[in-house]
C-alpha positions as CSV (number, residue, x, y, z in Angstrom):
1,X,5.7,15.6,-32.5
2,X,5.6,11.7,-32.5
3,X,4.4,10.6,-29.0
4,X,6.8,7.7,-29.1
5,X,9.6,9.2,-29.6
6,X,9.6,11.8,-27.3
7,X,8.3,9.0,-24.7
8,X,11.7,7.1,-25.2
9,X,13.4,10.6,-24.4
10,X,11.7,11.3,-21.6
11,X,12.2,7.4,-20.5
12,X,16.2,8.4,-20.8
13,X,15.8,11.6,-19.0
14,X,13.8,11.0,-15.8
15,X,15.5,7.6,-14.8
16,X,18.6,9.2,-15.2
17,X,17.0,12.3,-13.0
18,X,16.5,9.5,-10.5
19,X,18.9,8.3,-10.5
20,X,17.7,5.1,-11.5
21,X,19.7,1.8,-13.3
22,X,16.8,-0.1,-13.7
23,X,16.6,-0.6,-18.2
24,X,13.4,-2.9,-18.5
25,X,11.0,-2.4,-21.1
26,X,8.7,1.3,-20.7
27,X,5.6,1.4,-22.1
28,X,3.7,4.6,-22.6
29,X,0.7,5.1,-23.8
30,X,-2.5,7.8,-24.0
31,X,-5.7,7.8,-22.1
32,X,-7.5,9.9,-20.0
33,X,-5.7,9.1,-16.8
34,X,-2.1,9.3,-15.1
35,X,-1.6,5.3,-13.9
36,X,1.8,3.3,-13.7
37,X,1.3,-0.3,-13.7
38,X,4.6,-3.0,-13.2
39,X,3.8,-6.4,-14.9
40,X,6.8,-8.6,-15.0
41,X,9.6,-6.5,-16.3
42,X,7.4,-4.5,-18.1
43,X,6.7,-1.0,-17.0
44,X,3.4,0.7,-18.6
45,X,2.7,4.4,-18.0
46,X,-0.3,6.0,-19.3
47,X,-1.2,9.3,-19.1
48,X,-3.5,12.2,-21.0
49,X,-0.3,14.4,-22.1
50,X,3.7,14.1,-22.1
51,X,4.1,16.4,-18.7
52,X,2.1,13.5,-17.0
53,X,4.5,10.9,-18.8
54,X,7.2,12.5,-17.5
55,X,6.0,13.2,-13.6
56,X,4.6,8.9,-14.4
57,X,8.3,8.0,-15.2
58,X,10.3,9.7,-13.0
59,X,7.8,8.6,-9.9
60,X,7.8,4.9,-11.0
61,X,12.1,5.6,-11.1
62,X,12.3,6.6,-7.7
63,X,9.7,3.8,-6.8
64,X,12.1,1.1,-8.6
65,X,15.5,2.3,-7.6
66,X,14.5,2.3,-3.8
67,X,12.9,-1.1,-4.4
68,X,9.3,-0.1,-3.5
69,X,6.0,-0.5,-4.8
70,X,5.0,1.1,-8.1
71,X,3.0,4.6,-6.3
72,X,-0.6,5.2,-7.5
73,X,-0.9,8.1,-9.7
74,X,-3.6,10.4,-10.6
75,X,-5.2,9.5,-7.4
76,X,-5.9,11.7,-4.2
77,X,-4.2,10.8,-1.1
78,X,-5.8,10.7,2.3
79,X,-3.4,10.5,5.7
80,X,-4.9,9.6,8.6
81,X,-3.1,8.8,12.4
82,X,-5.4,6.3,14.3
83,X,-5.3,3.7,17.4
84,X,-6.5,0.2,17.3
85,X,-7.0,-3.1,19.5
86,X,-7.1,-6.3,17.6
87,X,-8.1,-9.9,18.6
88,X,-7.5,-12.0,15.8
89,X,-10.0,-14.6,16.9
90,X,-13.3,-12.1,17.2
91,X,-12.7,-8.6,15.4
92,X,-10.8,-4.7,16.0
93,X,-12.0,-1.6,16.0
94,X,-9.9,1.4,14.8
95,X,-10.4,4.7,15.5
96,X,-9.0,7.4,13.9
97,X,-7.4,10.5,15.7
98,X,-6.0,12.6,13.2
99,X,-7.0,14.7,11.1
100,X,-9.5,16.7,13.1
101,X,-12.7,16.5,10.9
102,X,-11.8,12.8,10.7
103,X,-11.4,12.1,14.9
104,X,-13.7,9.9,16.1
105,X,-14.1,7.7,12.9
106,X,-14.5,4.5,13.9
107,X,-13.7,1.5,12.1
108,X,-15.6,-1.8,13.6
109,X,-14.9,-5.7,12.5
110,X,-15.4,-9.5,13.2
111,X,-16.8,-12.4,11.0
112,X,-15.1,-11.0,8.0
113,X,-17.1,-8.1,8.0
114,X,-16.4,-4.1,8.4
115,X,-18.1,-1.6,9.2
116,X,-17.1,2.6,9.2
117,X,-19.1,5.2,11.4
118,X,-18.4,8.7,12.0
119,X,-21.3,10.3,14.7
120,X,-23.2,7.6,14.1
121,X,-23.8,7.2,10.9
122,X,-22.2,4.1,8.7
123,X,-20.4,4.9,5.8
124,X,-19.2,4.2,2.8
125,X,-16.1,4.7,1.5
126,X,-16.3,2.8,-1.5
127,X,-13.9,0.2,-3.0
128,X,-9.9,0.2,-4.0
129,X,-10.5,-2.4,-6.9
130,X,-12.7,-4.6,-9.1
131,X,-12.5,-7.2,-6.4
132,X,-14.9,-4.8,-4.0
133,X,-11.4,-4.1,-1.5
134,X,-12.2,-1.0,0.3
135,X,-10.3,1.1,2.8
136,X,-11.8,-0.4,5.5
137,X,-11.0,-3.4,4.7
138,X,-7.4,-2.6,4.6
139,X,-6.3,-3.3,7.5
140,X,-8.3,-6.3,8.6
141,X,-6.9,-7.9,5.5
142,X,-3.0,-7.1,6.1
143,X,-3.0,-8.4,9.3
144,X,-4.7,-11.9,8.3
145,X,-2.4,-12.3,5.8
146,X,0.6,-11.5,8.2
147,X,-1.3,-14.1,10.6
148,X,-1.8,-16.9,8.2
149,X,-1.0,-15.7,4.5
150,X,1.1,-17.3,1.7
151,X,4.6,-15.9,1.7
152,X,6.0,-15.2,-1.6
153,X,9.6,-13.5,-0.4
154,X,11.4,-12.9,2.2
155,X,14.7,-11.6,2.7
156,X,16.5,-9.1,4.9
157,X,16.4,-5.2,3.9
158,X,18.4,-2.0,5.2
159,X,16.6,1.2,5.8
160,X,17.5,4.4,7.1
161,X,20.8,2.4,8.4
162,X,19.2,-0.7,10.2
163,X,18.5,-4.0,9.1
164,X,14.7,-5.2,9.0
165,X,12.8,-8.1,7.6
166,X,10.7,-7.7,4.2
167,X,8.1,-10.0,3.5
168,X,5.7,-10.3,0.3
169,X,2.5,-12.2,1.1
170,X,0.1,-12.7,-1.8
171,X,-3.8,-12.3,-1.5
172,X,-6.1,-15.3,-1.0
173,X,-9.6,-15.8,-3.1
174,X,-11.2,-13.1,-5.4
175,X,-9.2,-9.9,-4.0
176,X,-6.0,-10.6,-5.8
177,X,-3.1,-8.1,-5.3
178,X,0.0,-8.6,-3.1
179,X,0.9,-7.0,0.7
180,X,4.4,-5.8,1.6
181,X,5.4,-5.9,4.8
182,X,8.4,-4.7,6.4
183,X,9.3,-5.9,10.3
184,X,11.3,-6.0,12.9
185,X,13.9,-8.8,13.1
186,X,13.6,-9.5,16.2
187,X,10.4,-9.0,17.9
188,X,8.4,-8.6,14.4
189,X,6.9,-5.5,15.4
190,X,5.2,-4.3,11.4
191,X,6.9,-1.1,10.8
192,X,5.0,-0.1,7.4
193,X,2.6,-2.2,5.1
194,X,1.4,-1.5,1.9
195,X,-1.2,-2.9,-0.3
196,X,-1.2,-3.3,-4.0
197,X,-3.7,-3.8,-6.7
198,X,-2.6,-5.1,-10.3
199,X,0.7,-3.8,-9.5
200,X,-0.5,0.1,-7.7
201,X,0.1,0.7,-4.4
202,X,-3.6,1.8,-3.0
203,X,-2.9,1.5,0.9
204,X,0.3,2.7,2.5
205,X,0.4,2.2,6.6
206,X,3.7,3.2,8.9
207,X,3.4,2.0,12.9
208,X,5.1,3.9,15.1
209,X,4.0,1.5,17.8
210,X,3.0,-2.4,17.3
211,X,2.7,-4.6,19.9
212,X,0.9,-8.2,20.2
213,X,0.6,-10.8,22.5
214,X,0.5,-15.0,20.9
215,X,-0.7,-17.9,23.0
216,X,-2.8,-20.4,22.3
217,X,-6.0,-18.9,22.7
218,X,-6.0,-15.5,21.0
219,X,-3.7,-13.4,19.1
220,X,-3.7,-9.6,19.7
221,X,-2.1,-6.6,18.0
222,X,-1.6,-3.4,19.5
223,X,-1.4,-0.3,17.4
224,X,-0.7,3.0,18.8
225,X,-0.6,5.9,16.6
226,X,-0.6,3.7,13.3
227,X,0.0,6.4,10.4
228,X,-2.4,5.2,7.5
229,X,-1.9,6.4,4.2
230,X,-4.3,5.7,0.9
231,X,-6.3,6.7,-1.9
């Protein structure tokens, strides 16, 4: 059976399972992993076998005909429901309610650095990328570059039958990778953020309650019941 050939079928057959009109360029290739990377408008699946080609495609399909984020594959995913106070001028801390033998995490940070403790003891949970991102640094990270990032888009979006405000914001120094942000229009409550690394989603987040306060002297955010979703 010649991989490539069978690839191209299985190209045909999932995006049009998903109902998906996107016809850029699909890559696939071996290796020991199931990943999906978007470069340009070149889409590259790898994965060990052609059952994990076909779950890579049709994943990345739904992903590019709802206009999202390429998903991580391969991966394990963690959800997590947590509450957090933020001033932007000294530090957070985040705590983590949800799941149960999770509650009480708490996630601690000012002067650009983070800190995870659970009972007591610091943690590590190790990083998202090359760059040394971690977890914990997920959320520290989104909301400095929704504070003060570079915007790269913008533009007006409809979901589940309302109209909300999409923003791309790319990564400053060594971390590379981009943040999506989606907002309210009007007050611009974040209603889900997600950040990528070369072109994978690694950190999905969904607020069911933002608030923050802006004056002069000190920006705060709110968050009650943030869900966070990651690897």
């Amino acid at each position: 059976m010649d991989w490539n050939q069978t690839c191209d079928r299985l190209r045909n057959r999932m995006f049009a399972l998903a109902r998906c009109p996107w016809e850029e360029k699909v890559e696939c290739v071996q290796g020991p992993v199931l990943t999906a990377a978007l470069e340009g408008d070149v889409l590259t699946i790898q994965a060990p076998d052609l059952s994990g080609a076909a779950r890579g495609m049709f994943l990345s399909a739904c992903a590019l005909r709802d206009h999202q984020p390429i998903p991580a594959l391969g991966q394990k995913r963690h959800i997590a429901s947590c509450g957090m106070m933020v001033d932007m001028s000294r530090g957070g801390v985040m705590t983590v309610k949800e799941p149960e033998n999770l509650a009480g995490t708490v996630l601690t940070w000012s002067d650009g650095e983070t800190q995870l403790a659970f009972d007591g003891a610091e943690l590590d949970t190790g990083a998202l990328s090359d760059s040394g991102l971690s977890p914990a640094d997920a959320m520290p990270t989104i909301l400095t570059a929704c504070q003060g990032g570079e915007i790269v888009d913008c533009c007006m979006e409809e979901q589940a039958g309302a109209q909300v405000l999409h923003g791309t914001l790319d990564l400053d120094g060594d971390q590379g990778g981009q943040i999506q942000c989606w907002f309210q229009p009007d007050s611009y409550g974040l209603l889900r953020a997600e950040l990528s690394q070369d072109g994978v989603t690694v950190v999905t987040m969904k607020f069911s309650d933002f608030s923050f306060t802006d004056d002069r002297s000190m920006r705060v955010f709110g968050i009650n019941n943030g869900k966070l979703t990651g690897l």
